[in-house]
MARLOTOR-547656 format. One record per residue (C-alpha): chain; x, y, z; residue number from 1; residue in three letters. Coordinates in steps of 0.001 Angstrom, whole numbers, plus 500000, padded with zeros to 6 digits. Example, Ala and Ser with C-alpha at 12.3 -4.5 7.8 and 13.67 -1.06 7.14 Angstrom:
+-------+--------+--------+--------+-----+-----+
! chain !     px !     py !     pz !   n ! res !
+-------+--------+--------+--------+-----+-----+
!     A ! 512300 ! 495500 ! 507800 !   1 ! ALA !
!     A ! 513670 ! 498940 ! 507140 !   2 ! SER !
+-------+--------+--------+--------+-----+-----+
//
This chain:
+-------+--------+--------+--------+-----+-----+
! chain !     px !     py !     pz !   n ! res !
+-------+--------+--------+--------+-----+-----+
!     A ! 949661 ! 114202 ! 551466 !   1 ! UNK !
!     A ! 947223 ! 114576 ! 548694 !   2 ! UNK !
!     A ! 945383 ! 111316 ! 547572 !   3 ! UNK !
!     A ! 947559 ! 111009 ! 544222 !   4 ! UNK !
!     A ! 950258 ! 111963 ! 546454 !   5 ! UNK !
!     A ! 949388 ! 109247 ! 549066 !   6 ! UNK !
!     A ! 948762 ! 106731 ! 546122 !   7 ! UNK !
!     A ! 952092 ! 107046 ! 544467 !   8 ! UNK !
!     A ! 954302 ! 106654 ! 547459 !   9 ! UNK !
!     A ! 951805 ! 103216 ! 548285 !  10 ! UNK !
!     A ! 953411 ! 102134 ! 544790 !  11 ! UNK !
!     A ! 957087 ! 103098 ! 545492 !  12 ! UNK !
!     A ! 957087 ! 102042 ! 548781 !  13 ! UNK !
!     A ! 955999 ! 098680 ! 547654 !  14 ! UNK !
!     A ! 959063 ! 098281 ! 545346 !  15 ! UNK !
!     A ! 961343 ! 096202 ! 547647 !  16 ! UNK !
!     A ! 958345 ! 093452 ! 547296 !  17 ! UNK !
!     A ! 957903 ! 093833 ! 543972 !  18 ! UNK !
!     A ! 961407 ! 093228 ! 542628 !  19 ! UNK !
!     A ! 962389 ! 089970 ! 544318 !  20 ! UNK !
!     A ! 959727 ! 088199 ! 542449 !  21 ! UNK !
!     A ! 961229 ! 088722 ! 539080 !  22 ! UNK !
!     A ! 964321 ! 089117 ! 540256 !  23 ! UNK !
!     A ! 964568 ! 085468 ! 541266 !  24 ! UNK !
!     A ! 964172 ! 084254 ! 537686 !  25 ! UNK !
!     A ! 967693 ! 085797 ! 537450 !  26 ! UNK !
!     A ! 969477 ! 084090 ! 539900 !  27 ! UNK !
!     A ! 967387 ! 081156 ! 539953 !  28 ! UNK !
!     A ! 968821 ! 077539 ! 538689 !  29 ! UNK !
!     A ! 970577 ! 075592 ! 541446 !  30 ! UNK !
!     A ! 969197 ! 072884 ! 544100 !  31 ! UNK !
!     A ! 965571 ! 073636 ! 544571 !  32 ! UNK !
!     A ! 964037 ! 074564 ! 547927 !  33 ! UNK !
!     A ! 962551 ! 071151 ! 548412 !  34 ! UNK !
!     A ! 964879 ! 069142 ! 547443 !  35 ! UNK !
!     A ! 963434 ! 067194 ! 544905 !  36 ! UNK !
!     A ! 960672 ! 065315 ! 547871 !  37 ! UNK !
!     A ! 957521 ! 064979 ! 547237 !  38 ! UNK !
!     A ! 953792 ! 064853 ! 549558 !  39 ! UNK !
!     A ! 951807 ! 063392 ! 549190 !  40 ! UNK !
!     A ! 952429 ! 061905 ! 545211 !  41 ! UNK !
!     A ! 952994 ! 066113 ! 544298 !  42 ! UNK !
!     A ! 956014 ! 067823 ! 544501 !  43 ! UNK !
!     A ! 956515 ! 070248 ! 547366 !  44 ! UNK !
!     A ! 957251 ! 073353 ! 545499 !  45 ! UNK !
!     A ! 958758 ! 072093 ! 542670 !  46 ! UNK !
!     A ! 961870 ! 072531 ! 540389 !  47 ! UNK !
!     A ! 961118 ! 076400 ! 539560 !  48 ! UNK !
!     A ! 961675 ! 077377 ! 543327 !  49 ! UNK !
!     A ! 965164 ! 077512 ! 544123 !  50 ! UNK !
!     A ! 967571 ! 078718 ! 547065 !  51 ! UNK !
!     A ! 969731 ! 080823 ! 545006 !  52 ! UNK !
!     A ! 966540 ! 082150 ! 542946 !  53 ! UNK !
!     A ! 964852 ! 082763 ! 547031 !  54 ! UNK !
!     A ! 967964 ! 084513 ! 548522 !  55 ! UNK !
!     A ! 968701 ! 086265 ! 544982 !  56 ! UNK !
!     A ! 965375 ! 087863 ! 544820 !  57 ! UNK !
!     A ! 965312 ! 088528 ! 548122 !  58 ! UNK !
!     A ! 968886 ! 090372 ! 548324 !  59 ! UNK !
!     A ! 967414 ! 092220 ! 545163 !  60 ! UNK !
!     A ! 964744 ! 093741 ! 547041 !  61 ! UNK !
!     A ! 967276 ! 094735 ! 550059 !  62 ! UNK !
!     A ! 969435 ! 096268 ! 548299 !  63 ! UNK !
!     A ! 966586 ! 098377 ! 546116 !  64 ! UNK !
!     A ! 964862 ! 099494 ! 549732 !  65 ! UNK !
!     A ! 968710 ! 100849 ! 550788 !  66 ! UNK !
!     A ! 968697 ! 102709 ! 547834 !  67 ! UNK !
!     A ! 965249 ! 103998 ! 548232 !  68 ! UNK !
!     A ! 966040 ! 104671 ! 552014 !  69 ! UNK !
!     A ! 968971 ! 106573 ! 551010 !  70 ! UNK !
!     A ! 966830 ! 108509 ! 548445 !  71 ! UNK !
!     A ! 963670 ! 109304 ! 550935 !  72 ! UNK !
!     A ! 966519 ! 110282 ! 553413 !  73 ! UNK !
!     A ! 968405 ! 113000 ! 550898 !  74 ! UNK !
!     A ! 965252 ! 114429 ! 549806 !  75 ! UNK !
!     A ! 964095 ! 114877 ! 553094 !  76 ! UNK !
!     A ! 960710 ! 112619 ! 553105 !  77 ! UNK !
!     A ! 961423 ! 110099 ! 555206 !  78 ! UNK !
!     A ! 957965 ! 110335 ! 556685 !  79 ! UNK !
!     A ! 955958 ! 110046 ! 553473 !  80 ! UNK !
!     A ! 958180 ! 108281 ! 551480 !  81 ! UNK !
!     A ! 960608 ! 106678 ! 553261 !  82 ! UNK !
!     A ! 960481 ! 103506 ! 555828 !  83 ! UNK !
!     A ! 960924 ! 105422 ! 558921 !  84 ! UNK !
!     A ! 964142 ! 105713 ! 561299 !  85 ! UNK !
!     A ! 966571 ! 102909 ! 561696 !  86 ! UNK !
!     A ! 966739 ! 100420 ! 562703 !  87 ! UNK !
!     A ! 962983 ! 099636 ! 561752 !  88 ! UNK !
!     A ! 963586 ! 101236 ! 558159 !  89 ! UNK !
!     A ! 965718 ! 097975 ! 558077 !  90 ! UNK !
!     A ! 962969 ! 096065 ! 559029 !  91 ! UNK !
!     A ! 960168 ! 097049 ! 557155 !  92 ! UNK !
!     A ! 962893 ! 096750 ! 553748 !  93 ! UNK !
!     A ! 963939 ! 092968 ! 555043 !  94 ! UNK !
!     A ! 960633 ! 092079 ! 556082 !  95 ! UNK !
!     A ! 958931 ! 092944 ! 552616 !  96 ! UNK !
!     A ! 961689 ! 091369 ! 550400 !  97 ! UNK !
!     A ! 961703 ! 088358 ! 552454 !  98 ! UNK !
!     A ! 957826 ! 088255 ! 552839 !  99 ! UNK !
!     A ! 957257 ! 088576 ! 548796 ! 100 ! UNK !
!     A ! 959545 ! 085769 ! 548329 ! 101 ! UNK !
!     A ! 958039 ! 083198 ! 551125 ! 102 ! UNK !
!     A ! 954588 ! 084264 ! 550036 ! 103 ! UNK !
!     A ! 955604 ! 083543 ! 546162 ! 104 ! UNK !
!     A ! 957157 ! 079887 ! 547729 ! 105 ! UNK !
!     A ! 953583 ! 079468 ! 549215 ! 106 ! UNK !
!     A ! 952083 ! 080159 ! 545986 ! 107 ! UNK !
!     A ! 953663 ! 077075 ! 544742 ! 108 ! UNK !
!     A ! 953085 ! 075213 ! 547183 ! 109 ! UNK !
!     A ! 949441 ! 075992 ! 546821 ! 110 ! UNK !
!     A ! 949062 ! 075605 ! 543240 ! 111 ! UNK !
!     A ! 951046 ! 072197 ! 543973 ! 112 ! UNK !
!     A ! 948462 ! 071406 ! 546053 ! 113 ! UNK !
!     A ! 945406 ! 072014 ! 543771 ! 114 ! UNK !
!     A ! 947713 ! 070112 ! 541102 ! 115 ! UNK !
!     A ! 948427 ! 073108 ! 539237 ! 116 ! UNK !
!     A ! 951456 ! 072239 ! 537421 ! 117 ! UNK !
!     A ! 954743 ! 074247 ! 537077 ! 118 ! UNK !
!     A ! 954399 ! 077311 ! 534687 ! 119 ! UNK !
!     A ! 950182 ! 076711 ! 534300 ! 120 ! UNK !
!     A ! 947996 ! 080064 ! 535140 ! 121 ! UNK !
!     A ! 946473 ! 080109 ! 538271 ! 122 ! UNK !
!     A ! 944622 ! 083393 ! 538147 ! 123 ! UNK !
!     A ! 944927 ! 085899 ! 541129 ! 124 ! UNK !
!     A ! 947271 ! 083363 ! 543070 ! 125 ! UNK !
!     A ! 950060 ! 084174 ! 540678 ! 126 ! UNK !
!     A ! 949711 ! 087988 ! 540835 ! 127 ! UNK !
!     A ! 948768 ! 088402 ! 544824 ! 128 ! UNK !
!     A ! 951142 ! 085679 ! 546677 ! 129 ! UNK !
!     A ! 953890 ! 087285 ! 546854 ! 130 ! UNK !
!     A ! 952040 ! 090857 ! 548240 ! 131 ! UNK !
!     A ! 950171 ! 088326 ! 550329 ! 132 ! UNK !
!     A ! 953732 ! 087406 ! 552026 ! 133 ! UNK !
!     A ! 955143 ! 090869 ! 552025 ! 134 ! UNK !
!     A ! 952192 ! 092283 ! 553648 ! 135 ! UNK !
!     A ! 951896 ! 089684 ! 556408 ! 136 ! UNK !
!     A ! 955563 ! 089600 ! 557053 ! 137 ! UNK !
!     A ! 955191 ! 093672 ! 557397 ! 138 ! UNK !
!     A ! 952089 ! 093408 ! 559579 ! 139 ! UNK !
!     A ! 954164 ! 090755 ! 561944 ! 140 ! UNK !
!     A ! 957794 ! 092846 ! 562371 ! 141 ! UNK !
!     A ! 956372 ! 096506 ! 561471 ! 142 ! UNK !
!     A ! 952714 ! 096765 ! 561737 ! 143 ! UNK !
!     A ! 952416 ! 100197 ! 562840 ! 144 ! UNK !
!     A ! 954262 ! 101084 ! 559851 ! 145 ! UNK !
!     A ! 951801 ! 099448 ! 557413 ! 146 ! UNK !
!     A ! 949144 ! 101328 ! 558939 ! 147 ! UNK !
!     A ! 950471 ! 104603 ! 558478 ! 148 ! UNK !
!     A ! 951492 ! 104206 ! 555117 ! 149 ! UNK !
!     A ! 948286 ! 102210 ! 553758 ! 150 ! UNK !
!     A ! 945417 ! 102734 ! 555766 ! 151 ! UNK !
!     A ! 945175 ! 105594 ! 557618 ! 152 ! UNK !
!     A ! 944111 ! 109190 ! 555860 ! 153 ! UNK !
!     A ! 944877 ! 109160 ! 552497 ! 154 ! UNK !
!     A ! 947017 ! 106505 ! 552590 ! 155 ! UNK !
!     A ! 944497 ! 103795 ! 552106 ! 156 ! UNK !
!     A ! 945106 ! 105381 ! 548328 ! 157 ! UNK !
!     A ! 948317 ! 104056 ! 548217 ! 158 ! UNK !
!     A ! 947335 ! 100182 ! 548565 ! 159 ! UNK !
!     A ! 944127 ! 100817 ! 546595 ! 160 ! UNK !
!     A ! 946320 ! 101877 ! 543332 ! 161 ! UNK !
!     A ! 949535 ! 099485 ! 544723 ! 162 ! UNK !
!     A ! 946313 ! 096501 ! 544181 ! 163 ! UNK !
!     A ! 945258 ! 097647 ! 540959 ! 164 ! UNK !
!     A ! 948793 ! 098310 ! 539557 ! 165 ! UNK !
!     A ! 950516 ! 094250 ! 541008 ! 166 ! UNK !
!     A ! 948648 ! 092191 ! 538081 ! 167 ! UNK !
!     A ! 949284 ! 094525 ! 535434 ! 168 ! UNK !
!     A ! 953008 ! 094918 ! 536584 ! 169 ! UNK !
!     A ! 953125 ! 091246 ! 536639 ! 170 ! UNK !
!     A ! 951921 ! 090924 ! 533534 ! 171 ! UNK !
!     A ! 954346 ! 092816 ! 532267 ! 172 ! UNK !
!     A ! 957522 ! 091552 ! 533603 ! 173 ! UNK !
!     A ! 956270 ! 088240 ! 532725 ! 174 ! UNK !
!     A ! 956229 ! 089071 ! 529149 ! 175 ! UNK !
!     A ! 959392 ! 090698 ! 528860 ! 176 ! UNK !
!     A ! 961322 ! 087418 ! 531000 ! 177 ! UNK !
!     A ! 959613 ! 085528 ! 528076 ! 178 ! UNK !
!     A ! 960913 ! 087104 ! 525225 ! 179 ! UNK !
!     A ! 964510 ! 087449 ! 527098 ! 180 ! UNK !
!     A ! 964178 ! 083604 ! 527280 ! 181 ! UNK !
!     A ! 964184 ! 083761 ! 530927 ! 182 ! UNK !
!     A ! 960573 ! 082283 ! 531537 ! 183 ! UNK !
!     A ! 958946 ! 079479 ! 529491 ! 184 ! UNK !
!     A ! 955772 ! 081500 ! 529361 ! 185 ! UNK !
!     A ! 954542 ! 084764 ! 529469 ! 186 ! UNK !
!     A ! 952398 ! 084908 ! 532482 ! 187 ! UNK !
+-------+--------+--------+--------+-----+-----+
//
């Protein structure tokens, strides 16, 4: 593959750990993840993380990798731009909707932590968590899989413009759940 080549299919590959994120403000609502407890004086994770916003998200991002499987697989790319044969297509898919949306609940945990409150910027944290969790998960249940498609040959060009392109995708989902009145702010 060609470095613009190699950089694009970092980006679609990536999809089925970008959508869960936003897609969890969707199905969100419901009892949240920890339950209302607190540690330490600070909420866990706090109201905004929620089990049917988690699963949701998460069954978003399936579901978009089994469409993107089944579109790498009719075109014929399945090397390039597909996530390899099943049953560790499956994987990789599972492991980086599941991962975005345990490394977005770790997020808020974090910023919990630092006493961030809900909905308050917390530069870098809020744009990288989730890849943070998708990429780990990956590297744990598929890791030969991450290497070939982001860091050997050209590949590396794929995470480089996947990195650059997160923040202002975030940005921009952000903005548009605002003005849909599905996020109290716009970052």
């Amino acid at each position: 593959m060609t470095p613009l080549e190699a950089a694009l299919a970092g980006v679609w590959l990536m999809i089925p750990a970008l959508v869960p994120n936003s897609a969890a403000v969707l199905f969100g609502g419901g009892k949240p993840m920890d339950f209302g407890r607190s540690w330490r004086g600070k909420r866990v994770l706090g109201d905004g993380k929620t089990w049917r916003g988690f699963f949701g998200g998460a069954a978003s991002g399936v579901v978009l990798g089994l469409v993107l499987m089944g579109v790498a697989e009719l075109l014929d790319a399945q090397d390039d731009w597909g996530y390899g044969s099943w049953p560790s297509s499956l994987c990789v898919v599972l492991s980086l909707a599941f991962g975005s949306m345990l490394g977005d609940s770790a997020g808020s945990l974090i910023k919990r932590r630092l006493d961030i409150s809900r909905g308050k910027k917390a530069p870098v944290l809020d744009q990288y968590n989730f890849v943070l969790g998708a990429v780990v998960m990956v590297l744990v249940f598929q890791p030969g899989w991450f290497l070939d498609h982001y860091i050997e040959g050209n590949s590396i060009y794929g995470l480089i413009l996947f990195l650059v392109v997160v923040p202002l995708l975030h940005r921009g989902v952000n903005i548009i759940g605002y003005k849909l009145g599905k996020k109290d702010v716009p970052w």
